[in-house]
C-alpha positions as CSV (number, residue, x, y, z in Angstrom):
1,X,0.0,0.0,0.0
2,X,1.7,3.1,-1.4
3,X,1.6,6.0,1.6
4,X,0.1,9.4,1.1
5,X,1.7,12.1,0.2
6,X,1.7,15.4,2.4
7,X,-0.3,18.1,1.2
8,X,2.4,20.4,2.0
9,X,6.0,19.2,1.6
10,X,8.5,21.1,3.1
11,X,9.6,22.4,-0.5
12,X,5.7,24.0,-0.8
13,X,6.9,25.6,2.5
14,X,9.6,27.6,1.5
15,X,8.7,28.1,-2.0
16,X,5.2,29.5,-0.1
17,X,7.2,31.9,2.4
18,X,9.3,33.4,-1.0
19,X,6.1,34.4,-2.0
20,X,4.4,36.3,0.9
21,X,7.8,37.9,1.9
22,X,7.9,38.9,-2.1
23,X,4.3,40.5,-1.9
24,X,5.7,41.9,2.2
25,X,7.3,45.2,1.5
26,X,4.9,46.7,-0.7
27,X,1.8,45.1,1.5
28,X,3.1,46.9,4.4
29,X,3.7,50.0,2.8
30,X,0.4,50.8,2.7
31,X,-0.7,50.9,6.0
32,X,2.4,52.5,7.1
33,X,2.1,55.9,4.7
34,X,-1.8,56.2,5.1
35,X,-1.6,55.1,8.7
36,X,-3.9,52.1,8.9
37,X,-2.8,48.6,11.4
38,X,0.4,46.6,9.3
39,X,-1.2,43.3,11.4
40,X,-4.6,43.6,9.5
41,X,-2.9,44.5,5.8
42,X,-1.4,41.2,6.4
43,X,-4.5,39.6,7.6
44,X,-6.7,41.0,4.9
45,X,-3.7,40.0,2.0
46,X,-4.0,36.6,2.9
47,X,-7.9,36.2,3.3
48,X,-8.1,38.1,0.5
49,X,-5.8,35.5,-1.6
50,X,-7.4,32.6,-0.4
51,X,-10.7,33.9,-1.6
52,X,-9.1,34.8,-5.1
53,X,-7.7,31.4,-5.0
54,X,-11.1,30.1,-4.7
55,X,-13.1,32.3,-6.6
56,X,-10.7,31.3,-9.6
57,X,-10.9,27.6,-9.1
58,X,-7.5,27.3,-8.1
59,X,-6.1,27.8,-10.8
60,X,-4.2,31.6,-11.0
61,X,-1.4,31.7,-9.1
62,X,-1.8,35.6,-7.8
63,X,-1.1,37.1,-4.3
64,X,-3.1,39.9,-3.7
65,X,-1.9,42.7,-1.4
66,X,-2.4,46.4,-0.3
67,X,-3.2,48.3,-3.4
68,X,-0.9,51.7,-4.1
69,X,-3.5,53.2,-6.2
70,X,-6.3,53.2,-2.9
71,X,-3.4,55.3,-1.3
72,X,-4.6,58.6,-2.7
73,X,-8.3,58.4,-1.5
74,X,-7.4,56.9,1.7
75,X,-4.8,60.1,2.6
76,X,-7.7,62.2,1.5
77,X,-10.2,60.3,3.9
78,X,-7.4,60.4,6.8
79,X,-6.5,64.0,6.5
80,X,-10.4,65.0,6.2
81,X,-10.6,65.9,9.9
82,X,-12.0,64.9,12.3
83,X,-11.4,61.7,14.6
84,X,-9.7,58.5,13.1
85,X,-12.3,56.3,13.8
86,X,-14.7,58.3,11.8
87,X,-12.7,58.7,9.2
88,X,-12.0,54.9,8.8
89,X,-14.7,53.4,9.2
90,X,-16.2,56.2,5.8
91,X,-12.9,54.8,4.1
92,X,-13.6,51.1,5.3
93,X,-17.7,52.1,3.8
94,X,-16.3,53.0,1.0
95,X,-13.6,50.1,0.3
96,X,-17.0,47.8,0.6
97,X,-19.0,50.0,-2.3
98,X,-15.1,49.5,-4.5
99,X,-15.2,46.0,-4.2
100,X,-18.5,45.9,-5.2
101,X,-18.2,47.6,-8.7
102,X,-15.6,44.9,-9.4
103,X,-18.4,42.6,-8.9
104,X,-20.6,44.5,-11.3
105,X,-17.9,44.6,-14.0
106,X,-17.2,40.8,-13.2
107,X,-21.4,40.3,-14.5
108,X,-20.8,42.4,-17.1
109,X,-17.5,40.7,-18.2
110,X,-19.5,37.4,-18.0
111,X,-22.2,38.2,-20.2
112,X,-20.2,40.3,-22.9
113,X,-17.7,37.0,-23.3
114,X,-14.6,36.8,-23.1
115,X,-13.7,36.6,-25.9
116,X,-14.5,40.1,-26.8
117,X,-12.9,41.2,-24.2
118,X,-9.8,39.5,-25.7
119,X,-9.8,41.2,-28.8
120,X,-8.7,44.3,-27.1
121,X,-5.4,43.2,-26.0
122,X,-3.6,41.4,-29.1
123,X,0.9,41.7,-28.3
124,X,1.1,45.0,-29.5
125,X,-1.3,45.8,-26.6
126,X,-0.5,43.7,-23.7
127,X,3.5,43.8,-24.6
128,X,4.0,47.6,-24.2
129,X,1.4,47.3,-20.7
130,X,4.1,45.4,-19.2
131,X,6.8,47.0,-19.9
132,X,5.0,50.2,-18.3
133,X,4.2,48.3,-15.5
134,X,7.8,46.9,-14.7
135,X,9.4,50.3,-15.9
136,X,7.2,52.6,-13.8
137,X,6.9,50.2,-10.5
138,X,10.9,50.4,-11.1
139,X,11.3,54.0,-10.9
140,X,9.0,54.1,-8.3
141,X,11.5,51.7,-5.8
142,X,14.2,53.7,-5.8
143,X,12.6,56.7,-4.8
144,X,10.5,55.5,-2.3
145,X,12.7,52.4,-0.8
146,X,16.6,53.8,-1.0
147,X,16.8,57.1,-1.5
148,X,14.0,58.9,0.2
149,X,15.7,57.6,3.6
150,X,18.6,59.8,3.4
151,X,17.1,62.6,1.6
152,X,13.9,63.0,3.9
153,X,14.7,61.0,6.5
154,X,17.9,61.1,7.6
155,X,19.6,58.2,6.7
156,X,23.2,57.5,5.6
157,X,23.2,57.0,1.6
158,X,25.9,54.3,1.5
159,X,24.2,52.0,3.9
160,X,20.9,52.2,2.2
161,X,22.6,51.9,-1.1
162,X,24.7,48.8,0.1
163,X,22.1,47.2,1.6
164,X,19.7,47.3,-1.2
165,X,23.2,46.1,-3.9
166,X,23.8,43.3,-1.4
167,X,19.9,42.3,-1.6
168,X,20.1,42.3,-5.3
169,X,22.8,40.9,-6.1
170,X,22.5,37.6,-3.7
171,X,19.0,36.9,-5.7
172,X,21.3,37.4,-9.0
173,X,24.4,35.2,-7.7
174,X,22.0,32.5,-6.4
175,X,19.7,32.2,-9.7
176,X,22.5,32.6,-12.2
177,X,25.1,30.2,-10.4
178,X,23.5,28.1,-8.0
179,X,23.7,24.5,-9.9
180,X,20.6,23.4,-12.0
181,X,18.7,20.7,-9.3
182,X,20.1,22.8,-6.0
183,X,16.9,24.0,-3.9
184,X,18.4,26.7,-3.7
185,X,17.8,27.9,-7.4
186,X,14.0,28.1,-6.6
187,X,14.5,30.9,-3.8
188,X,16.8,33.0,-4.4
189,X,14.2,35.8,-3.0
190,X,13.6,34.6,0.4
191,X,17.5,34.2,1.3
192,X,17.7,38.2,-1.0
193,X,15.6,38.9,2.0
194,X,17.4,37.4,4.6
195,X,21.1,38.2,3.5
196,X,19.6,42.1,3.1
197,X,17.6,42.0,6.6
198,X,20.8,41.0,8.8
199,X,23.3,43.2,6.8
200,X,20.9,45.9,7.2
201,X,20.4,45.5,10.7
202,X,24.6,45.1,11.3
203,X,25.1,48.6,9.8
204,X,22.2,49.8,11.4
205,X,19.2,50.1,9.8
206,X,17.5,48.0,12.1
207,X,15.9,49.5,15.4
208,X,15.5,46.8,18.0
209,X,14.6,49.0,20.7
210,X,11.1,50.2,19.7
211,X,10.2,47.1,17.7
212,X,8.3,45.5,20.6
213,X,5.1,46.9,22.3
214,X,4.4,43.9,24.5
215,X,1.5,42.8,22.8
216,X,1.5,39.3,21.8
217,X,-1.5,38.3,19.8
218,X,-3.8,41.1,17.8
219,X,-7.2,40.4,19.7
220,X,-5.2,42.5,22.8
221,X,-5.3,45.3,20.5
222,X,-8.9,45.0,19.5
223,X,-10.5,48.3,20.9
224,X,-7.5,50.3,19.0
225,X,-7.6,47.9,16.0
226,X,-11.4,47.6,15.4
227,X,-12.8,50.7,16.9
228,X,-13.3,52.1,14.4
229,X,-16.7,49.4,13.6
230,X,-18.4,52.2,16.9
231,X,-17.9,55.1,15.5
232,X,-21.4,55.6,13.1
233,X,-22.4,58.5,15.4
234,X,-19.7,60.7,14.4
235,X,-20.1,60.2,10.5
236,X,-21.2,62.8,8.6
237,X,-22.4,63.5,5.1
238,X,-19.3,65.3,4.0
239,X,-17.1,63.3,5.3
240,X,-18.8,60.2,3.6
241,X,-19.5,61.6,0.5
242,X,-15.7,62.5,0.2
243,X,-15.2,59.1,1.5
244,X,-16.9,57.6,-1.6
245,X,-16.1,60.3,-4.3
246,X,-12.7,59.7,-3.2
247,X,-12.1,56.2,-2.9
248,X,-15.0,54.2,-5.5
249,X,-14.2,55.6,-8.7
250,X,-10.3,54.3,-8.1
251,X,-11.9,51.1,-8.9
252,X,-12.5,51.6,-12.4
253,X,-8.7,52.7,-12.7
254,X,-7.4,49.9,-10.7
255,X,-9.6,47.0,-13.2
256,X,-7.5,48.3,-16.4
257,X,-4.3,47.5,-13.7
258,X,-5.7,44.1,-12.8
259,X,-6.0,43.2,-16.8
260,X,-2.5,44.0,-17.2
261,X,-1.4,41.9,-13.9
262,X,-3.3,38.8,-15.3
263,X,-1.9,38.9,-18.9
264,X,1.5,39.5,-17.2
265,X,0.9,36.3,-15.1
266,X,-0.8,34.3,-17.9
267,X,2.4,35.4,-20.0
268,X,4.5,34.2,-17.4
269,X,2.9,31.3,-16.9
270,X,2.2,29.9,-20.2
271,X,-2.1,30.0,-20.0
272,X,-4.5,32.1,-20.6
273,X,-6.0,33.1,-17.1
274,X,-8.8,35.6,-18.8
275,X,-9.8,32.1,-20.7
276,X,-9.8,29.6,-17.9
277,X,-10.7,30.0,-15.3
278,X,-12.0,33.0,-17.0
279,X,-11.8,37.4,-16.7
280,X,-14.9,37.6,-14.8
281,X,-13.3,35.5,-12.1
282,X,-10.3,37.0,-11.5
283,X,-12.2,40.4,-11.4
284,X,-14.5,39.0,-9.3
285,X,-12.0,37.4,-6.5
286,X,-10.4,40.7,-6.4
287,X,-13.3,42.8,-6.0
288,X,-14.9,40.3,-3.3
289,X,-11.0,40.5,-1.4
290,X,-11.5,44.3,-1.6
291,X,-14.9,44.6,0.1
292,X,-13.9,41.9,2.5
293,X,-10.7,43.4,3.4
294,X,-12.6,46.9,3.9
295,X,-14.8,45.0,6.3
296,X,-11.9,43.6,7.9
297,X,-9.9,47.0,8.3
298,X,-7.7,46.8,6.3
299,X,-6.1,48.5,2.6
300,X,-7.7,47.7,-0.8
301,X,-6.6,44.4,-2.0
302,X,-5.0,44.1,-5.7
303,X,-3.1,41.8,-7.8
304,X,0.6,42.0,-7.5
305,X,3.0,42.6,-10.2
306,X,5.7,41.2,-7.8
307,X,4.2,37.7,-8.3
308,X,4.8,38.0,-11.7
309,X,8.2,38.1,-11.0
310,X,8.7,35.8,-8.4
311,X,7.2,33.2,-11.0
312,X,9.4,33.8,-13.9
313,X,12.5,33.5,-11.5
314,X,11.6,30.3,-9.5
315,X,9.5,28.5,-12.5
316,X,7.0,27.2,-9.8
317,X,3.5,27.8,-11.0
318,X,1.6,26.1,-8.9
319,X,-1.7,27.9,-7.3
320,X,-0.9,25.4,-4.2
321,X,1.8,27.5,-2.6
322,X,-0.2,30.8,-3.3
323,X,-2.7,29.5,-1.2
324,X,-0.4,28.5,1.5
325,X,1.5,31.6,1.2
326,X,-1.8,33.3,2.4
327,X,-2.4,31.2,5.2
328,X,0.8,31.9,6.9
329,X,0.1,35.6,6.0
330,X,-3.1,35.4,8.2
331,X,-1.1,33.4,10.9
332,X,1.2,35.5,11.1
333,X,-0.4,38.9,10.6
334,X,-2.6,37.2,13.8
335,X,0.7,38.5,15.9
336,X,1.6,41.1,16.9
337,X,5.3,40.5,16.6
338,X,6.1,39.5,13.7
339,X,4.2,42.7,12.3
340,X,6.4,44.7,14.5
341,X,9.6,42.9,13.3
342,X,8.4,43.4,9.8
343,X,7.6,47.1,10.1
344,X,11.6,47.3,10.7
345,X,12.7,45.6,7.8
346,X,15.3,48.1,5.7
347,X,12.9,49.3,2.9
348,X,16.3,49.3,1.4
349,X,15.7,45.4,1.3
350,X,12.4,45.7,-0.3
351,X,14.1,47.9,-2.8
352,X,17.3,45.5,-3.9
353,X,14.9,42.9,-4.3
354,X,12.5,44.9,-6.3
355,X,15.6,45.4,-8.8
356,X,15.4,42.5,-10.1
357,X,11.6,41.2,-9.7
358,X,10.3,44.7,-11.3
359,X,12.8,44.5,-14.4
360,X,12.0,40.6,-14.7
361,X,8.6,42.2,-15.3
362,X,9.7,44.6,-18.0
363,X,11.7,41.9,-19.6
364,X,8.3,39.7,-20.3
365,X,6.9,42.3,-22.0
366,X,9.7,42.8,-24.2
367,X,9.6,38.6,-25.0
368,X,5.9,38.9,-25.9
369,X,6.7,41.0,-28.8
370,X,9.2,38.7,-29.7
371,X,7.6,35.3,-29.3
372,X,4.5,36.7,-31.2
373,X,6.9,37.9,-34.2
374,X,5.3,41.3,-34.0
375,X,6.1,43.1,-37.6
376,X,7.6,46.4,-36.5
377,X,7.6,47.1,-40.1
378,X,4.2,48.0,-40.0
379,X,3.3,50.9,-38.9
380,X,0.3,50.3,-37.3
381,X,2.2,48.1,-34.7
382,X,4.8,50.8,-34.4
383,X,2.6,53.7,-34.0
384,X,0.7,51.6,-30.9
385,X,4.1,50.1,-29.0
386,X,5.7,54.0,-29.4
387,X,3.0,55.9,-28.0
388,X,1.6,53.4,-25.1
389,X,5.6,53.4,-24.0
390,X,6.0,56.8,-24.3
391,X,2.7,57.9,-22.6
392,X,3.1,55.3,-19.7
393,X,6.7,56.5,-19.4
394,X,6.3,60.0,-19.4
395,X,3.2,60.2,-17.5
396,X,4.7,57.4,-15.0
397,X,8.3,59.7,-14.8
398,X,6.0,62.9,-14.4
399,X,3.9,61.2,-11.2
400,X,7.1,59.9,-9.7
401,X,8.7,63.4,-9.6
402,X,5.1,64.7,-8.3
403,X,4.9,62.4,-5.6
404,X,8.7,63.7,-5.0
405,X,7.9,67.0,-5.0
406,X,4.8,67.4,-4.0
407,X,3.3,69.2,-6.8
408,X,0.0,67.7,-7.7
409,X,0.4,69.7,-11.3
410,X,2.5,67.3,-12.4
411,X,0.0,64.4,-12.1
412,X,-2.9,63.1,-14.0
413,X,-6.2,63.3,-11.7
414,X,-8.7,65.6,-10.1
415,X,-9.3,67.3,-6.7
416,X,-11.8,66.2,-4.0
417,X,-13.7,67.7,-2.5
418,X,-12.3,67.5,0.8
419,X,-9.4,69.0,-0.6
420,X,-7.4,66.1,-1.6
421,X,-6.7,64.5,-5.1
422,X,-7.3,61.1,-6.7
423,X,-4.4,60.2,-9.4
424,X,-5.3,58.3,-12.8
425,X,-2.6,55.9,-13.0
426,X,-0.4,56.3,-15.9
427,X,-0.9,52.4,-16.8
428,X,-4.5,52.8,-16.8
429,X,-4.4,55.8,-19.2
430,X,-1.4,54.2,-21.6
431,X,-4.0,50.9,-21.9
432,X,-6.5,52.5,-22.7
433,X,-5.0,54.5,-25.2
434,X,-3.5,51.3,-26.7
435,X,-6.7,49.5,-26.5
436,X,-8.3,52.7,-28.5
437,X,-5.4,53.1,-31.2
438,X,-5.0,49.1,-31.8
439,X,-9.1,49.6,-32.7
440,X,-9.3,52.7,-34.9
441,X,-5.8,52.7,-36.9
442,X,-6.4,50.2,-39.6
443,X,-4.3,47.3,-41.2
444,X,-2.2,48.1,-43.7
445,X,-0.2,45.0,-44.2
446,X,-1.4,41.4,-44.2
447,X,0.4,39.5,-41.4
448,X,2.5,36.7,-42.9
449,X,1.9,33.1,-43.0
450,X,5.0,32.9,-40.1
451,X,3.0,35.2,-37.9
452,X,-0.1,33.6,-38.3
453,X,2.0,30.2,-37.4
454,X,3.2,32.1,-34.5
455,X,0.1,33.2,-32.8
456,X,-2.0,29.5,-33.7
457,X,1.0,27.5,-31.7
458,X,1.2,30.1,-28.9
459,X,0.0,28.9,-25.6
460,X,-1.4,32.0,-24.4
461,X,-3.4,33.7,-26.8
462,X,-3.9,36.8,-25.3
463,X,0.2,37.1,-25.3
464,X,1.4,34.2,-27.5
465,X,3.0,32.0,-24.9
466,X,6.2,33.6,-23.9
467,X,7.3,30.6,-21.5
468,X,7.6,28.4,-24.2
469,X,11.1,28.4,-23.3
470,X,11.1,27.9,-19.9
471,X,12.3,24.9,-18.2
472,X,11.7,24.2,-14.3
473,X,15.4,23.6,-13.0
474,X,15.7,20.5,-10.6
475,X,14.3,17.1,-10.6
476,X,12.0,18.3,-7.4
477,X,10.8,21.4,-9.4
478,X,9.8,18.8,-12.4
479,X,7.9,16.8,-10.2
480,X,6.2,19.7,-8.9
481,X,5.1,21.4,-12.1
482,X,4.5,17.4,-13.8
483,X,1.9,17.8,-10.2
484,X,0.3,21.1,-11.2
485,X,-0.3,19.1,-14.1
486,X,-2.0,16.4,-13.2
487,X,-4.0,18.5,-10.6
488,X,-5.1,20.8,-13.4
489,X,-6.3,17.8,-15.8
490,X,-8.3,16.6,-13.0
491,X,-9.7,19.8,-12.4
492,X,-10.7,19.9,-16.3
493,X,-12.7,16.1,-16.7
494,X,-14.4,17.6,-13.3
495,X,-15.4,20.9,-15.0
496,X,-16.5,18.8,-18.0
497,X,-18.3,16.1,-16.4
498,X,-20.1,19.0,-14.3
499,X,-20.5,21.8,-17.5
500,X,-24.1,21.1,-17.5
501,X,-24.8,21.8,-14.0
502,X,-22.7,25.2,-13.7
């Protein structure tokens, strides 16, 4: 009798901690800039990916954590006046009514097909997006993770700056010369982190002696942490109308991110996530995370571009350790510790390993061109790649520098009413515009009978399959992607055999 195998083996383990440490820096940073709890950002990350990984059948391997582009509304709702727990639970109010319009579009999504919905992002669409989104989160890290520390916050330039070179280039030693079937090949991130985390902390970077309050588990902290849930006799209309204006029509702006972050990971991963398990349920597992995170207290939830990268580097696809990533993130998050010992990790860190993850990003973009023989002869094609690059770029380079400096002028957006300002994201406003000029420029030149090859044998459709190349290093990684496998063909015959009843 042939024993069982674990669930979990203790390569699912660290391959699952790569990932939520990955997804860490920028989850925290949320909560930490707008001033909301870093213990229920975790929390609400990992309920929030385990009811994406659900929602999508198991099937997209995605971590969702605390969306950036939320950050806007929530300052606005924060800085409205008043007392906090007014203002968060009209920000929590209005998180709910967010995730909710991703519902709505999730119906609509459902009904239109989606295969409509995939005629608006052929390679010359979805290629450029990436880029954007690698090149502008890039620009982004340096700012905000190295340099701002000893510009605005008196820091010491060469520690940040050595910290963040020693995190990125242990993730580049250990993936480029680790040997082909060592474990370590598949997680090069978690020891980036490491390595960077104790260098930091022996030149200093580290604070040990605030880092503990006392507290051990996150119920201790519930009147501070949920107080908010008693505070419905001090709303007011203003405050929730700004509360809403502010904060609901981000989600419109953050669904044009989210289809770029699931053709990135279907790129990435060789399938077509907006096939099967399908665009309305990725939508809809995000906007059901957001309106449960919001009830939980916590930041918008959102598909991270991170994970995109953190696939392509340790070629481990499988949904599995997503899932268990998320359940350690709600275990943990649970105390109060290990979100204190998180909150003093060197952003520096976060920033070394962002070097690499952000421009492995950038650099899938570019092969989706390539595997999909995109004719730059044609200037149709041209016309499309130049201007989305050059209008996510600029606009991207022009919000970084307002952020900077403060100067709102430089963004794209509009004031609140509470005196605040919601930013359109530069990615949002480059897709669209490629989406618009792939439509109305017409097709001069007939693609070739190469190109046509090209696009029938690719195994992602939507952007042509770009991991045909890939290879999982390591006998243990081949058994582990030959197990994604044979889990997904069993989930197919049981979607057949049941197609009639859904």
């Amino acid at each position: 009798m042939t024993a069982k195998k674990p669930l979990f083996g203790g390569k699912d383990i660290v391959l699952s901690l790569q990932h939520m440490f990955a997804m860490l820096g920028a989850t925290i940073t949320v909560p930490l800039v707008v001033g909301m709890s870093i213990p229920l950002a975790l929390i609400s990350a990992g309920v929030g990916t385990i009811i994406f990984y659900f929602l999508t059948k198991r099937k997209v391997p995605v971590f969702l954590g605390s969306s950036f582009a939320f950050m806007p509304g929530l300052i606005t709702v924060f800085t409205y006046g008043g007392s906090y727990n007014a203002s968060a639970l009209a920000a929590m109010l209005a998180l709910v009514c967010a995730g909710l319009v991703y519902v709505l579009l999730a119906v609509v999504i459902k009904f239109v097909g989606v295969q409509r919905i995939k005629k608006l992002f052929p390679p010359i669409v979805v290629g450029p997006v990436i880029i954007v989104i690698g090149m502008n989160l890039a620009g982004s890290i340096f700012w905000n993770d190295i340099i701002a520390n000893y510009v605005s916050y008196g820091s010491v330039a060469w520690k940040e700056w050595t910290t963040a070179v020693i995190t990125a280039l242990t993730i580049i030693c250990i993936n480029a010369f680790a040997k082909p079937k060592s474990f370590l090949k598949v997680i090069p991130i978690l020891i980036g982190f490491v390595v960077g985390y104790v260098y930091g902390a022996c030149v200093g970077l580290v604070d040990f002696k605030h880092m503990f309050s006392g507290d051990i588990v996150i119920f201790q902290q519930a009147k501070e942490t949920w107080g908010f849930w008693g505070a419905w006799k001090e709303l007011d209309g203003g405050l929730v109308a700004t509360a809403m204006l502010s904060i609901i029509p981000i989600a419109i702006v953050t669904f044009m991110e989210h289809l770029g972050d699931v053709s990135a990971n279907s790129t990435v991963c060789g399938k077509d996530f907006m096939v099967d398990p399908g665009l309305h349920r990725t939508v809809l597992g995000d906007g059901v995370a957001t309106a449960v995170s919001g009830l939980l207290g916590g930041p918008a939830n959102t598909t991270y571009g991170e994970n995109t990268a953190v696939l392509a580097i340790t070629k481990n696809y499988n949904p599995k350790n997503i899932f268990l990533a998320a359940c350690f993130a709600v275990v943990l998050g649970l105390f109060v510790p290990f979100g204190e010992i998180l909150s003093g990790m060197p952003t520096a860190v976060v920033g070394g390993a962002c070097i690499v993850l952000f421009g492995m990003i950038a650099a899938s973009g570019l092969r989706a061109l390539v595997d999909a023989k995109v004719d730059f002869g044609d200037t149709k094609n041209l016309i499309v790649v130049a201007v989305t690059l050059s209008v996510g770029l600029g606009l991207g380079a022009c919000s970084l520098a307002g952020s900077i400096s403060g100067n709102n002028a430089l963004k794209v957006g509009f004031a609140t009413s509470g005196g605040g300002f919601v930013e359109i994201s530069a990615l949002a406003i480059c897709t669209v515009l490629a989406i618009v000029l792939n439509l109305v420029i017409p097709n001069k030149k007939e693609e070739t009978e190469e190109q046509k090859t090209a696009k029938d044998n690719a195994k992602v459709s939507l952007t042509n399959g770009i991991t045909d190349a890939m290879e999982v290093s390591g006998a243990d990684a081949v058994d582990a992607k030959d197990s994604v496998s044979a889990e997904q063909q069993t989930d197919a015959t049981a979607e057949n055999n049941g197609s009639a009843e859904e």
